[in-house]
C-alpha positions as CSV (number, residue, x, y, z in Angstrom):
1,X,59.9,306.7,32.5
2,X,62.9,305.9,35.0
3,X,61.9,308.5,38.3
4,X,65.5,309.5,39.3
5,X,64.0,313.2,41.4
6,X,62.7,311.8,44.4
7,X,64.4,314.9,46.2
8,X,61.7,317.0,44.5
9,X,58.5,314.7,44.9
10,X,58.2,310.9,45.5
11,X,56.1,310.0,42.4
12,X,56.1,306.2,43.0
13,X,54.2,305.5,46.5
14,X,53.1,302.6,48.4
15,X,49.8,301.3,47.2
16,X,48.3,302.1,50.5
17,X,48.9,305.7,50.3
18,X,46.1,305.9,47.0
19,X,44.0,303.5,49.0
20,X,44.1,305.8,52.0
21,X,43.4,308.9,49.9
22,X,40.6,307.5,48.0
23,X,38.4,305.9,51.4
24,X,38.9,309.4,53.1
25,X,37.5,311.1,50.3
26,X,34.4,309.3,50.8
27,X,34.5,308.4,54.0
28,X,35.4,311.2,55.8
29,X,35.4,315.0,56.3
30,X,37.0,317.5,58.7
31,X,37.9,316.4,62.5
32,X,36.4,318.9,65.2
33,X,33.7,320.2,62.9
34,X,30.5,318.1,64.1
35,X,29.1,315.0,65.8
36,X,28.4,312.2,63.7
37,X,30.6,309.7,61.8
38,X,32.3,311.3,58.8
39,X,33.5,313.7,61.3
40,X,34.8,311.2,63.7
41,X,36.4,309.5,61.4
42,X,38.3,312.2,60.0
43,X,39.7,313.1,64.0
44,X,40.4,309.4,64.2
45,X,42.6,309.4,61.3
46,X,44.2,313.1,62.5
47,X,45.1,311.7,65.6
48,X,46.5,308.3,64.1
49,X,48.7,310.5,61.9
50,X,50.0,312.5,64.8
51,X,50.5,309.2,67.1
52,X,52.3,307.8,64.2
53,X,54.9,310.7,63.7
54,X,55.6,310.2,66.8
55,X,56.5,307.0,67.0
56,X,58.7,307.9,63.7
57,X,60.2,310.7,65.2
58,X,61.2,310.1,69.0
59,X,57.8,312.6,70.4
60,X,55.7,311.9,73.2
61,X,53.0,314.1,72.9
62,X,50.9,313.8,69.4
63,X,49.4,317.1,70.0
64,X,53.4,318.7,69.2
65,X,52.9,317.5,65.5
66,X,51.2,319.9,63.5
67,X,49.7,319.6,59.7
68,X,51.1,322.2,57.2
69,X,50.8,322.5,53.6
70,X,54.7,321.7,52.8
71,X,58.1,322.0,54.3
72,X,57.9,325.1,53.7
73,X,54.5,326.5,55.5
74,X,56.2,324.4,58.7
75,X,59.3,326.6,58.5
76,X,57.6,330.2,58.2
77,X,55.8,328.5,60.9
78,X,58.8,327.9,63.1
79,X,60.7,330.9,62.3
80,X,58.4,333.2,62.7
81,X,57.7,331.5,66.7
82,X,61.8,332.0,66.9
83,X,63.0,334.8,65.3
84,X,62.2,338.2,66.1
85,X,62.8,341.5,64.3
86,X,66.5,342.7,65.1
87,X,67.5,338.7,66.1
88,X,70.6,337.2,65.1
89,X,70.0,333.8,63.3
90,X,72.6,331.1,62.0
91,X,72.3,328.7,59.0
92,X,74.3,326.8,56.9
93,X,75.4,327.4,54.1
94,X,73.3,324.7,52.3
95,X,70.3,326.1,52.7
96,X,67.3,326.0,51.0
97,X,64.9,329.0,50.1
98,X,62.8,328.0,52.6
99,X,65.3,329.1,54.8
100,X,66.8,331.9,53.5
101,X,63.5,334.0,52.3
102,X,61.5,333.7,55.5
103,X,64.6,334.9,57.4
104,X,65.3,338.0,54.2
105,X,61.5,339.0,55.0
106,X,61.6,340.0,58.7
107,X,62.9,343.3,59.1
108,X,66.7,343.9,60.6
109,X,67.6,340.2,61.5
110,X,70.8,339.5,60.7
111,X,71.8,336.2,59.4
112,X,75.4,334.6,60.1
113,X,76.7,331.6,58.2
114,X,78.3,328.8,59.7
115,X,80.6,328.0,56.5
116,X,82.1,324.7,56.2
117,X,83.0,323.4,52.2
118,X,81.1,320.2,50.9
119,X,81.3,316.7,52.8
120,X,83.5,318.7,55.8
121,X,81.7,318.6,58.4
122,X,84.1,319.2,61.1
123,X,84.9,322.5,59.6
124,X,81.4,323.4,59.6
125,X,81.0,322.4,63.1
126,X,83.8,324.9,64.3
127,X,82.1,327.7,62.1
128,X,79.2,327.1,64.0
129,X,80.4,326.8,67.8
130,X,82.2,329.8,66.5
131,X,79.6,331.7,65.8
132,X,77.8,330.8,68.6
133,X,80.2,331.8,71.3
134,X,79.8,335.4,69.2
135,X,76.0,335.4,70.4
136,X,72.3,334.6,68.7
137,X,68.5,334.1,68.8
138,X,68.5,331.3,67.0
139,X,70.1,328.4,64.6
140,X,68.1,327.0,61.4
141,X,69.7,324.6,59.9
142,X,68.7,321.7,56.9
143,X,69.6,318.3,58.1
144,X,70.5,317.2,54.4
145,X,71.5,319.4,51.4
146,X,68.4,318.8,48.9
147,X,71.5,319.6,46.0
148,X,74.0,317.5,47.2
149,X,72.7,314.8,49.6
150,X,75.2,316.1,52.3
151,X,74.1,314.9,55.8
152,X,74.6,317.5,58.1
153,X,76.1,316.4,61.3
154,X,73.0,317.5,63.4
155,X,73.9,315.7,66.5
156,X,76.5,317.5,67.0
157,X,75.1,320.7,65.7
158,X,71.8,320.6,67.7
159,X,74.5,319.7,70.9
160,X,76.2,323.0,70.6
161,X,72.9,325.1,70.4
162,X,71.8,323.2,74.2
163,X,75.2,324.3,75.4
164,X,75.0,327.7,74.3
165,X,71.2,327.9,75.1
166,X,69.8,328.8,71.2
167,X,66.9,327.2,70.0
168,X,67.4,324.8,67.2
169,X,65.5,324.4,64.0
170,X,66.0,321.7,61.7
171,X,64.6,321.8,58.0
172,X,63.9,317.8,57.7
173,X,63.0,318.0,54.1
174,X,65.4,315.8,52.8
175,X,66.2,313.5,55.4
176,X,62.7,312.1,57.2
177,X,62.2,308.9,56.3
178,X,65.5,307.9,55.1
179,X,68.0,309.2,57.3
180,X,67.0,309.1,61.1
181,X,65.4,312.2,62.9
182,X,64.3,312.7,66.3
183,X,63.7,315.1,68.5
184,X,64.0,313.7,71.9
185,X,67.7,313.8,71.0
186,X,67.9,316.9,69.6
187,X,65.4,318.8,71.9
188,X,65.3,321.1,68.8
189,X,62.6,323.7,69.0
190,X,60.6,322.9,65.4
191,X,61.8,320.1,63.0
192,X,59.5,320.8,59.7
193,X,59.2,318.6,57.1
194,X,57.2,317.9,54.0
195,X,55.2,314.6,53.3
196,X,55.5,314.6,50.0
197,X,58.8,313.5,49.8
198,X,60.6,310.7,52.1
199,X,57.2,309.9,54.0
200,X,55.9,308.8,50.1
201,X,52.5,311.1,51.3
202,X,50.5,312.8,48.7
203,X,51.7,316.5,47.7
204,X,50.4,319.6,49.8
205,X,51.2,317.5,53.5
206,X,53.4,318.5,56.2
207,X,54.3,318.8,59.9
208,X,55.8,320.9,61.7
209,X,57.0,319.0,64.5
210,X,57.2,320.8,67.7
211,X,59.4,321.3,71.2
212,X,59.0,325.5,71.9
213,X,56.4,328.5,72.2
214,X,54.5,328.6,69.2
215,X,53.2,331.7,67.2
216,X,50.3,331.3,64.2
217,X,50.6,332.6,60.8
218,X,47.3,332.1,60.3
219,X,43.5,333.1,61.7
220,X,40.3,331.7,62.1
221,X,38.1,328.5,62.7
222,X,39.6,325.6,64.8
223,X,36.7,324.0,65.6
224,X,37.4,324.7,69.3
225,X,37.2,328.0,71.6
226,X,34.5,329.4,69.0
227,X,33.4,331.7,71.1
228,X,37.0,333.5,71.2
229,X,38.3,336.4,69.1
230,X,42.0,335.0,69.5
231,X,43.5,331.8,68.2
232,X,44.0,329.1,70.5
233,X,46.7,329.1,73.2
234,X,47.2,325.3,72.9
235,X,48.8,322.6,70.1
236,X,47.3,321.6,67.6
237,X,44.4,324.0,67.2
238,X,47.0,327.1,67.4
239,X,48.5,326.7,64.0
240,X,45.8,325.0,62.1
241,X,43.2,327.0,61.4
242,X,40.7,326.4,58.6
243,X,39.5,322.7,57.1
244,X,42.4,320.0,57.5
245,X,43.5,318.2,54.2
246,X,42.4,314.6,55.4
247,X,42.6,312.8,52.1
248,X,46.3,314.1,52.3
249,X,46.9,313.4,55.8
250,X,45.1,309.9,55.8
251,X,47.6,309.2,53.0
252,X,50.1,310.7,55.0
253,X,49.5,307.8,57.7
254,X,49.6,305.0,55.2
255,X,53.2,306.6,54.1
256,X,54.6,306.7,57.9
257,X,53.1,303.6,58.3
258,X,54.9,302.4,55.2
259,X,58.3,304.1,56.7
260,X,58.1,302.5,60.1
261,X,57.2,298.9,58.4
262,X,60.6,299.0,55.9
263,X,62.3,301.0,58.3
264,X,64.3,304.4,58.0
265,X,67.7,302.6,58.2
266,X,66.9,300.4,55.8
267,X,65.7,302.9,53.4
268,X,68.7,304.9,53.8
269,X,70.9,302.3,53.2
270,X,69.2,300.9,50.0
271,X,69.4,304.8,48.8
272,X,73.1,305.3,50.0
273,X,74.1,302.0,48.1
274,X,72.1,303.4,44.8
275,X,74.4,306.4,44.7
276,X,77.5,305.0,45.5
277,X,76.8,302.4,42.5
278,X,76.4,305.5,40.2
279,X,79.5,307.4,42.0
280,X,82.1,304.5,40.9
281,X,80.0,304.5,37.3
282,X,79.8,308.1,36.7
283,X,83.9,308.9,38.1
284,X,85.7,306.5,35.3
285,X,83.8,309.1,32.4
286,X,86.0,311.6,31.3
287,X,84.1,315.1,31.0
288,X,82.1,314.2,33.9
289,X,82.3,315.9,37.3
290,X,80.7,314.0,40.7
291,X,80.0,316.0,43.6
292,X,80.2,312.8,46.0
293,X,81.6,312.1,49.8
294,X,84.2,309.8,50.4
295,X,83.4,306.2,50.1
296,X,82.0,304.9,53.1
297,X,81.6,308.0,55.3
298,X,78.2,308.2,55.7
299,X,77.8,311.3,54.7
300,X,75.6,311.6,51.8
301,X,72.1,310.5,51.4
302,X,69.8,309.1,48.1
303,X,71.2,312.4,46.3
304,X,73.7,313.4,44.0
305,X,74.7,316.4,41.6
306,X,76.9,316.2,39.2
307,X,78.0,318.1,35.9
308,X,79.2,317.4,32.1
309,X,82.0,319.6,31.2
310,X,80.9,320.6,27.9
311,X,77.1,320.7,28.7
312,X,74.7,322.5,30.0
313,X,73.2,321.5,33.2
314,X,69.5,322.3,31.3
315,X,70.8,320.6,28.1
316,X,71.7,317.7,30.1
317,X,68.1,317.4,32.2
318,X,66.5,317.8,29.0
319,X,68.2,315.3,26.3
320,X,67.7,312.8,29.8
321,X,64.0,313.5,29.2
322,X,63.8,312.9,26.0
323,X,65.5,310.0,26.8
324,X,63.1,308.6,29.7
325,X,64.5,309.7,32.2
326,X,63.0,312.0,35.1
327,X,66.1,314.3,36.6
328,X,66.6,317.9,37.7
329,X,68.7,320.2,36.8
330,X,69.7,323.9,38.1
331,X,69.9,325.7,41.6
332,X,67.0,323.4,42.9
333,X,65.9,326.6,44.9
334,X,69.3,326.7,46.9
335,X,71.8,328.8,45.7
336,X,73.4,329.3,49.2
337,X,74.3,325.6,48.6
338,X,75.7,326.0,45.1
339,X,77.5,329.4,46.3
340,X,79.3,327.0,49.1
341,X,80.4,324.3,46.6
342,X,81.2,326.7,44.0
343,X,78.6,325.7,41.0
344,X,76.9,328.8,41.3
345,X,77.3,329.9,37.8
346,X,76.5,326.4,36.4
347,X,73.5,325.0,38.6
348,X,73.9,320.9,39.0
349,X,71.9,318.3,37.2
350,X,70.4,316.3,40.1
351,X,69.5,312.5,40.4
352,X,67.5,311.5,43.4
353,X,66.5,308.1,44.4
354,X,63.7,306.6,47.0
355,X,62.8,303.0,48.4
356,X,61.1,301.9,45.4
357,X,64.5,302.7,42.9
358,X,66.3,300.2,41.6
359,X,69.9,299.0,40.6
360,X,69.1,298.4,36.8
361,X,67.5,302.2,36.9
362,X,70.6,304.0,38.1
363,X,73.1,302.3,35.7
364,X,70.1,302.8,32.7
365,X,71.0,306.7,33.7
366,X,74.8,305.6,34.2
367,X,74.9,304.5,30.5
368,X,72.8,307.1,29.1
369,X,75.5,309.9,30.7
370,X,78.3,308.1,29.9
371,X,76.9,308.4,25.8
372,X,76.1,312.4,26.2
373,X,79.8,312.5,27.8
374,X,81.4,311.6,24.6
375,X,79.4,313.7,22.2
């Protein structure tokens, strides 16, 4: 099988990251919850994890960097420390579902879009400041469409919310570990992220990495304050109650470790290259539509949709399976994107690469496309 939807889940990982799993499983079991060795061992490799984010991520203070299930548990997390009933909140309008549901749920907050069309981000930027100057709670914002690889210009974005004094959170799900994050230049409230993806961790890891008040989403055992009815008042033990995943986060480590050693640049750049190989391959077909940035810009990542003219976007994702090859194809759980870059009614067949993709696998796909284009 060629593994072209890295966007979704990183199947190939590091060798490390299995090692990891597979020596905390018998080695160790959950930090905070007893004396002796199994237990210090699993708060040993907790902390490492934390310190290591950190490192990744431009933090100081490991106990900002909370575990979460997924992307996903880290942004209910962070919205629901932001965003009040009645707030104002404004996204983008390449937002995941992630986003968009935990913001639908919470009764009379109204959500603005700062609309800007695909690979513009200037007029995106203006949307925003607009919006802005008209008043809001908060910002939540992806740093990279997970449909079409656009890289958000967050720089800029996160500079207007410290002008106008909003808090800032950034949905990292598609751009930690290959595009750069960090929050020291941001001073973003919450960046969330999964590990499951760009981090090459094992699925069900996350981290909600964080710069504001915090509020839990859920209850119980921290393995500190026992004798208290209410959650902790400090980081990490206020968000994560009940037993840690430590198979998950000690091969969440090896994966960050892994990042840091090839390096985030680096991985971008390999990934950035990959699709800008099957750009110029995929543009010369007739019947085939590329939803890619200009050459050279810099603003797309290891992603890229595309559609066949005369297919569907399912028919396509499936012959490609039959054929050996792992894609996507759909609304990838973000129609706000699709509604933005008008493929709405279509969906997009996605191909996604990662550090460990290489050149012969993205013009395998290349030719394979180019073959289902003249059928």
């Amino acid at each position: 099988m060629i593994y072209l939807d890295s966007a979704a889940t990183t199947l190939q990982k590091p060798p490390e990251v299995f090692r990891a799993v597979a020596c905390a499983m018998h080695r160790a079991t959950t930090p905070g919850r007893g004396g002796h060795r199994a237990a210090q061992l699993a708060a040993e490799l907790a902390f490492r994890c934390r310190e290591q984010a950190c490192q990744l991520f431009g933090m100081n203070d490991p106990e900002q960097v909370v575990f979460t299930m997924n992307a996903t548990h880290a942004l209910n997390l962070a919205i629901h420390s932001v965003v009040r009933p009645g707030d104002t909140v404004i996204v983008s309008g390449f937002e995941h579902n992630a986003v968009t549901r935990p913001l639908a749920a919470l009764d009379g907050v109204t959500v603005r879009v700062a609309q800007g069309a695909l690979f513009q981000p200037r007029t995106l930027l203006c949307q925003m400041e607009r919006l802005l100057e008209q008043g809001a709670q908060a910002v939540v914002c992806t740093h990279v469409s997970n449909v079409f690889g656009y890289i958000l210009p967050m720089d800029e974005i996160a500079r207007l919310c410290r002008r106008a004094g909003v808090p800032l959170i950034v949905d990292a799900s598609q751009s930690a570990g290959c595009v750069p994050v960090d929050m020291s230049r941001w001073q973003a409230a919450f960046v969330a992220m999964p590990g499951h993806k760009g981090l090459y961790g094992p699925q069900g890891t996350g981290l909600l990495l964080c710069g504001g008040p915090t509020r839990p989403l859920l209850f119980g055992g921290t393995g500190s304050h026992s004798r208290e009815s209410t959650m902790p008042d400090f980081l990490p033990d206020r968000l994560e109650a009940g037993t840690h995943n430590i198979p998950g986060i000690a091969g969440l480590l090896a994966g960050l470790r892994f990042v840091q050693r090839v390096g985030v640049e680096r991985i971008g750049a390999h990934e950035q290259r990959l699709i800008r190989l099957m750009v110029r391959r995929l543009e010369r077909i007739p019947g085939v539509q590329v939803f890619a940035a200009p050459e050279d810009s810099g603003l797309q990542s290891g992603v890229l949709s595309l559609r066949l003219r005369a297919r569907e976007c399912e028919q396509v994702a499936e012959e490609l399976g039959r054929l050996g090859f792992a894609v996507r194809a759909g609304m990838h759980c973000a129609p706000a994107a699709h509604r933005t870059a008008g493929t709405l009614d279509t969906g997009t067949v996605r191909l996604s690469v990662s550090a460990f993709t290489t050149e012969q696998e993205v013009l395998a796909a290349c030719r394979a496309l180019a073959r289902m284009a003249e059928k």
